[in-house]
C-alpha positions in Angstrom: 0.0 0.0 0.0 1.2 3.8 -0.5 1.3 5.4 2.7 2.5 8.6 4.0 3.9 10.1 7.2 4.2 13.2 8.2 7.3 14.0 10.4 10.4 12.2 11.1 10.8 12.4 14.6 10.7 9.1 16.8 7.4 7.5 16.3 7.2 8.6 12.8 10.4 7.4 11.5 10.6 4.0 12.8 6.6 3.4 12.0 7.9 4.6 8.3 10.9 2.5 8.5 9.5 -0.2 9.2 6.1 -0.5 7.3 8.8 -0.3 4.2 10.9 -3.0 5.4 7.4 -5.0 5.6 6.9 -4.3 1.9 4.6 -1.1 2.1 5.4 1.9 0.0 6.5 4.6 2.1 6.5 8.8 1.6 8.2 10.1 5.0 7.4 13.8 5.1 9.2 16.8 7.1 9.5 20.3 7.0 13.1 20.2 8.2 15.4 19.9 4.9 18.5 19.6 6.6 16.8 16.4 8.3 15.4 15.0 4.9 19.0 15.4 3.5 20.1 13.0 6.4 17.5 10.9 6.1 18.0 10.8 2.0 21.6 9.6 2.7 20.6 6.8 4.6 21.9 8.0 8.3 19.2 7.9 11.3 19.1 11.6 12.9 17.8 9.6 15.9 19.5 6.5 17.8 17.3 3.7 18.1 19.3 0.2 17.7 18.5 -1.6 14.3 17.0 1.4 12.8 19.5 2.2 10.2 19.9 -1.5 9.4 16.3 -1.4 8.2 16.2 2.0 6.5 19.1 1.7 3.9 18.0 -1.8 2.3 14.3 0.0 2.1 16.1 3.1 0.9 18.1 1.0 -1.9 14.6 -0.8 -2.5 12.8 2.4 -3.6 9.9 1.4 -1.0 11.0 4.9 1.0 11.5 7.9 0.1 12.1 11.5 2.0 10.6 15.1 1.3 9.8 18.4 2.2 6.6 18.1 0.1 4.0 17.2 1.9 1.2 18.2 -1.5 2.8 15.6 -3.5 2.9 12.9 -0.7 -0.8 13.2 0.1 -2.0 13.5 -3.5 0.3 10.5 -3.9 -1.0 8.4 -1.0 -4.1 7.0 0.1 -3.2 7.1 4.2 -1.4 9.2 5.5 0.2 9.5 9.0 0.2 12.3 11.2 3.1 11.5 13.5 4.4 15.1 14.8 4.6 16.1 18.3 2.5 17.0 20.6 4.6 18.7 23.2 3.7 19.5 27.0 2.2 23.0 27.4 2.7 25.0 30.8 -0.8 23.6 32.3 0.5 20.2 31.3 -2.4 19.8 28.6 -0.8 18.6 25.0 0.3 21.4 22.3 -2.1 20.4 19.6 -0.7 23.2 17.2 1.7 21.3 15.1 -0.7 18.2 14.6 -3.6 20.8 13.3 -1.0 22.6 10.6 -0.5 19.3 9.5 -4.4 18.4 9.0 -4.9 22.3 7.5 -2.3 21.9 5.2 -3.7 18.3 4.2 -7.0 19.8 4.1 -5.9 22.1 1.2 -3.9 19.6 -1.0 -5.7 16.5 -1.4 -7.4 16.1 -4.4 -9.5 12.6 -3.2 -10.8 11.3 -0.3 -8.3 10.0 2.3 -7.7 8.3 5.0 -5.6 10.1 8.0 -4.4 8.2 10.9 -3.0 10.2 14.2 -0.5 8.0 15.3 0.7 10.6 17.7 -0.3 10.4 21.3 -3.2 12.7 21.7 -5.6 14.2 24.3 -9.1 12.4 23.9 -12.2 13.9 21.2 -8.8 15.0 19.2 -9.9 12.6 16.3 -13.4 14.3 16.3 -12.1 17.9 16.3 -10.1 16.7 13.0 -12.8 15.3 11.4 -15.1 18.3 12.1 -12.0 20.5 10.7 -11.5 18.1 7.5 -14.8 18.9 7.1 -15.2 22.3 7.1 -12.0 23.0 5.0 -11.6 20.0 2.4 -14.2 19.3 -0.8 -13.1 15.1 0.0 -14.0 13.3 2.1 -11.5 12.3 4.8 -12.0 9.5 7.3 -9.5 10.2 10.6 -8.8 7.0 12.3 -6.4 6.8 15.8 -3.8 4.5 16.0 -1.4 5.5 19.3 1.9 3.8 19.2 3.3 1.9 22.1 7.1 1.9 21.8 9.7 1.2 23.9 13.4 3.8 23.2 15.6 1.5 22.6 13.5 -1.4 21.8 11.3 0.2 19.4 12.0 -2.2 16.2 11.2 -5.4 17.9 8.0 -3.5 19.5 7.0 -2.1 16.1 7.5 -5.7 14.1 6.6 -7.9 16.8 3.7 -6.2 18.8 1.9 -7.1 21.7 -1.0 -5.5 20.4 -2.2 -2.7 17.6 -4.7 -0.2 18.8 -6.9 1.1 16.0 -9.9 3.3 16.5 -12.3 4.3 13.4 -15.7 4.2 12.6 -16.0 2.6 9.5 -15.4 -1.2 7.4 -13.6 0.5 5.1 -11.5 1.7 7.4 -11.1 -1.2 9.1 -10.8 -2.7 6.1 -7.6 -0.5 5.6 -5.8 -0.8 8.9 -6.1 -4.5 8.9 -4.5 -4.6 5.2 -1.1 -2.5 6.5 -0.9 -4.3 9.8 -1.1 -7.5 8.5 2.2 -8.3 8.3 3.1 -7.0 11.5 0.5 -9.6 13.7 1.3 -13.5 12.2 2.6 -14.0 16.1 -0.9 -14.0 16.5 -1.6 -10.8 18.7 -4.4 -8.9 18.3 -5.3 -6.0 16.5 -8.0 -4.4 18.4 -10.6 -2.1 16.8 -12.9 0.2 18.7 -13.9 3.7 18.5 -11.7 6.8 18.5 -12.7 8.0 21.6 -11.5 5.0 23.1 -8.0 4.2 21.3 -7.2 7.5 22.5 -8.1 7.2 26.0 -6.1 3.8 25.8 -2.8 5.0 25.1 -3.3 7.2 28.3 -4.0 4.4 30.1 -1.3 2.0 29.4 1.2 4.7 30.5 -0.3 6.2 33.5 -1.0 2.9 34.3 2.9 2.0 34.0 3.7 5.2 35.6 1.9 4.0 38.9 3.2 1.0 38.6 6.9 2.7 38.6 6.2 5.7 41.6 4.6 2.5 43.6 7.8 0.5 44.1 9.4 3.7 44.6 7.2 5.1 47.4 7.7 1.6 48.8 11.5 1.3 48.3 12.0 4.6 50.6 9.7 2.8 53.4 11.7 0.0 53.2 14.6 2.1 53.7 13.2 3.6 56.7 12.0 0.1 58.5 14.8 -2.0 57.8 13.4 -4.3 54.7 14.9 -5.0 51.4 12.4 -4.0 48.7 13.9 -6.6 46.1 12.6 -9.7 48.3 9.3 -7.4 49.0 9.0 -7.4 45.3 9.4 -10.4 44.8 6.9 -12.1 47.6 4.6 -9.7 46.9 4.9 -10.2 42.9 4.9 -14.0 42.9 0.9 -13.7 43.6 -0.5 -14.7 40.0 -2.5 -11.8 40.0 0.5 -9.1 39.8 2.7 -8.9 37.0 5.9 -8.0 37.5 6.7 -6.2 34.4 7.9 -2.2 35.9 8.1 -2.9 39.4 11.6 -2.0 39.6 12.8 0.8 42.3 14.8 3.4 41.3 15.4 7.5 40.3 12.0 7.6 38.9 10.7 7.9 35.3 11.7 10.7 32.4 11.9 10.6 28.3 9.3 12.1 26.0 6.6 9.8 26.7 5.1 8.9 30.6 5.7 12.5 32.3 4.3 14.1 29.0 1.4 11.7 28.9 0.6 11.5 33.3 0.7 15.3 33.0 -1.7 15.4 29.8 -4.2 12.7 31.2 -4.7 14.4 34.6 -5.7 17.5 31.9 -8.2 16.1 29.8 -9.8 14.7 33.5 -9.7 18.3 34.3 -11.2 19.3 31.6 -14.2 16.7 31.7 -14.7 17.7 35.7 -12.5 14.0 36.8 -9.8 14.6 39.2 -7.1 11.8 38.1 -6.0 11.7 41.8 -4.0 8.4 41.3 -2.2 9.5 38.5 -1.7 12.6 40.3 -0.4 11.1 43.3 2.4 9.0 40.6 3.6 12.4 39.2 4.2 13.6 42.5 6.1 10.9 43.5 8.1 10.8 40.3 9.2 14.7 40.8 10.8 13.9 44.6 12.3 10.2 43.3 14.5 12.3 40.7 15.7 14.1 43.7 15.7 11.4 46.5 19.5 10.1 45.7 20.8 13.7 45.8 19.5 14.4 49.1 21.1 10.8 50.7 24.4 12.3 49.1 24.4 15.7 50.8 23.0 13.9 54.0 26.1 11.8 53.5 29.1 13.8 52.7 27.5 17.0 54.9 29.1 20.2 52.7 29.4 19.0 49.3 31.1 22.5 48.1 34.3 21.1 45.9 33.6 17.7 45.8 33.9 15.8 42.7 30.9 13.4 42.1 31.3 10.9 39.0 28.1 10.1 37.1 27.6 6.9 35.0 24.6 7.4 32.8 23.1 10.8 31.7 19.9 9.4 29.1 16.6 8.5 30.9 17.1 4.8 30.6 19.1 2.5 28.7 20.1 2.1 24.5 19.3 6.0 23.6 20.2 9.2 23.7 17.2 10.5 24.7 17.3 12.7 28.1 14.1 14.3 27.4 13.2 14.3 31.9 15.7 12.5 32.7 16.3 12.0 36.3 20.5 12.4 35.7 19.7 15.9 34.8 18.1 16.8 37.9 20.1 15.7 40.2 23.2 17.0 38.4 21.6 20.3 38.7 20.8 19.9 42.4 24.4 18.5 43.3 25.4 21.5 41.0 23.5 24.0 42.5 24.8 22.5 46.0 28.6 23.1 44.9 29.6 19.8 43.7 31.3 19.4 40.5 30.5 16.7 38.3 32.4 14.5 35.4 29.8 12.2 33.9 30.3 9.4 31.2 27.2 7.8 28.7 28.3 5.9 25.8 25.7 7.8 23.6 24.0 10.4 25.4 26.6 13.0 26.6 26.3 15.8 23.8 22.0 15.6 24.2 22.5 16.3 28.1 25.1 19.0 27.8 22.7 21.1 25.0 19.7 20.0 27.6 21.2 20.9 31.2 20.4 23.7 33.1 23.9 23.6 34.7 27.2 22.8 33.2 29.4 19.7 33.6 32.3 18.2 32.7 31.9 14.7 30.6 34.4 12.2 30.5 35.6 9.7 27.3 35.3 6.7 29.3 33.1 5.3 32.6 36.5 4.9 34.6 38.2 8.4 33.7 35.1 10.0 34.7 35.8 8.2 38.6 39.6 9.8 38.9 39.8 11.0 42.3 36.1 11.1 42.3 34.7 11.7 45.9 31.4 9.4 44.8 29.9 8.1 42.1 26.3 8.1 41.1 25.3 5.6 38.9 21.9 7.1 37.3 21.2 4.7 34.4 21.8 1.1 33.8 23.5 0.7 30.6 25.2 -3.0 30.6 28.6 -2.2 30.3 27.8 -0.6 33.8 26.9 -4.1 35.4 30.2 -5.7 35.8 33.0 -3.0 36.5 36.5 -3.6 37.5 35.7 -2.5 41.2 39.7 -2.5 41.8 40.4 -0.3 39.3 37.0 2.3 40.1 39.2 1.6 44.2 42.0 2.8 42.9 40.9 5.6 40.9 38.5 7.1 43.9 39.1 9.3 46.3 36.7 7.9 48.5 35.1 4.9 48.0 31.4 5.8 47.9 28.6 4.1 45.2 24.7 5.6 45.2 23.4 3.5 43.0 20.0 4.6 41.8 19.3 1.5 39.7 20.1 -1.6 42.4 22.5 -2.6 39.6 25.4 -3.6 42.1 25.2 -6.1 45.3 25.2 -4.7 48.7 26.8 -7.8 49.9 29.8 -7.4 47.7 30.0 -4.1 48.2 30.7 -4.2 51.7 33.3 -7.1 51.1 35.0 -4.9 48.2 34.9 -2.0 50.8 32.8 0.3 49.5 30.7 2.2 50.9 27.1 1.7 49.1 23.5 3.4 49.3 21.1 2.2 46.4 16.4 2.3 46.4 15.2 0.3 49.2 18.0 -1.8 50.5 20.2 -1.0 53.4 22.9 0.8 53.1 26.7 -0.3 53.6 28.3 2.6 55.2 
């Protein structure tokens, strides 16, 4: 099928991607030449493992193909994709601007009747204020159907070919009809593609992450009680999640949530409730836990050390989680600022994520080429996300390169026990510390 997708950032890329690697004729649209031009020579302006492996053999296939013009592609296309963001506005309701300059400017070009799919993530009744604006600006008919995306940064291929589920609202057979035809290839593991109406796809994007992000700030608010009463919240975890009723997928203490999706999304759901006179008070209550978990490890370091003025604090990881470069809310950045802002001065290592955080941070730091030069007469280190190559350290090397011995671990990554034989001194989320 000819399908087209307007913008290139992280959802819309790797949906276009990989429709043409499943055999689909793709038209990736952006208003960003200098991006196009990347994206024409076959290099990824985002990291996302596998990515590029899939684009250039589409690329060489002629089944994708990138452009500013956004007339041709939807006078060349029977769906097309909206798949721009939808940032987070100051009252933490979604910025809807960008998405309705793409349906205006689809509005005035297409010469038939189409079908337009908002794959972005967006507030609930959006699909019915585009349909009432396709109608009062375009001659054709234009069905809107919502299909929100459910992808994990750095896993986002495998979630994309192989996916638990596909979401499709619309109101139509035809446009069922449509969907089913593009998915196809994407659901012979035989998960479901689940069709109901707009309204409802919408609302179940929302759901699914606010839903995670509970699931995230509970084992969190429950790691620091266990840090006050003397219990270790990996064997609460794991008695409590070894009832067949709990899954236990995200119940993993730590520094609390970040990238572009679950803070943007909490914050945008406890909006729309707003707005339809619901106060969202559990999904409130997970923000709020989420904003003092970023800070939680930065205030056990100052308890620790006292005055922190001229202290050198290492940090191992700066992007919100593991395989990208994404540190859209991510915790790193807000403790570096508060250790900062304290008089600490920090040299922090991430394989890929370094020059995002500098152009992102609200303080400057100093970055390091490699995990162990960043620890040279380091006072501490803080270990803020679990990339692998974090997991099994030469602890006599990171000995001899510290000033003082001192770990806070804010993903459990290392073992108290062997911390305290190795000598270190060791605070991680909901385990006793060895100090």
């Amino acid at each position: 099928m000819k399908i087209s997708v307007v913008g290139t950032g992280y959802v819309g890329l790797v949906a276009g991607v990989c429709f043409a690697d499943s055999g689909h004729q793709i038209i990736c649209v952006d208003k960003d030449p200098d991006k196009i031009k990347i994206l024409q020579d076959g290099i990824s302006p985002i990291y996302e493992p596998g990515l590029e492996d899939i684009m250039w053999p589409a690329i060489k296939a002629e089944r994708i193909a990138f452009t500013t013009d956004l007339a041709s592609a939807v006078q060349s296309t029977q769906v097309i994709f909206i798949a721009v963001g939808t940032p987070e506005l100051p009252d933490g309701s979604a910025d809807m601007a960008p998405t309705m300059s793409v349906v205006d400017a689809i509005a005035k070009c297409a010469d038939a009747p189409k079908f337009v799919v908002l794959k972005s993530t967006v507030p609930v009744g959006t699909a019915k204020k585009v349909s009432e604006r396709f109608k009062s600006l375009c001659n054709h008919k234009i069905e809107v159907i919502s299909n929100p995306e459910f992808l994990k940064e750095g896993a986002a291929i495998d979630d994309f070919l192989k996916p638990d589920r596909i979401v499709i609202g619309c109101s139509s057979p035809k446009a069922e009809s449509v969907m089913r035809e593009i998915y196809e290839p994407f659901v012979k593991n035989g998960h479901p593609i689940v069709f109901m109406d707009n309204p409802s796809a919408e609302l179940t994007k929302y759901a699914a992450n606010a839903f995670l992000s509970v699931k995230i700030s509970f084992i969190n608010e429950l790691a620091r009680l266990a840090d006050k009463v003397g219990a270790d919240i990996v064997k609460v975890k794991e008695g409590f999640t070894s009832d067949s009723r709990i899954n236990p997928a995200f119940f993993y203490p730590g520094i609390g949530f970040g990238g572009s999706c679950f803070p943007k999304d909490v914050k945008a759901l406890m909006s729309t409730g707003e707005a339809a006179g619901v106060s969202m008070k559990i999904t409130a209550a997970a923000d709020e836990v989420n904003d003092s978990q970023k800070l939680y490890l930065s205030e056990v370091i100052r308890k620790h050390y006292g005055n922190l003025t001229g202290l050198r604090i290492a940090v191992w990881g700066l992007s919100f989680k593991p395989r990208t470069d994404d540190v859209r809310e991510a915790p790193a950045l807000h403790m570096i600022q508060a250790l900062t802002q304290s008089g600490a001065h920090i040299v922090a290592f991430d394989p890929i994520a370094s020059e995002n955080a500098l152009k992102s941070s609200a303080v400057k730091f100093e970055v390091a080429p490699t995990a162990m030069s960043a620890l040279k007469n380091a006072d501490g280190l803080l270990l803020a996300t679990e990339w692998n190559e974090f997991r099994s350290p030469n602890f006599d090397e990171m000995a001899s390169s510290m000033k003082q011995k001192v770990i806070f671990d804010g993903r459990n990554i290392f073992d108290p026990v062997r911390m305290k034989e190795l000598g270190f001194k060791y605070y991680c989320i909901g385990r006793q510390a060895i100090c």
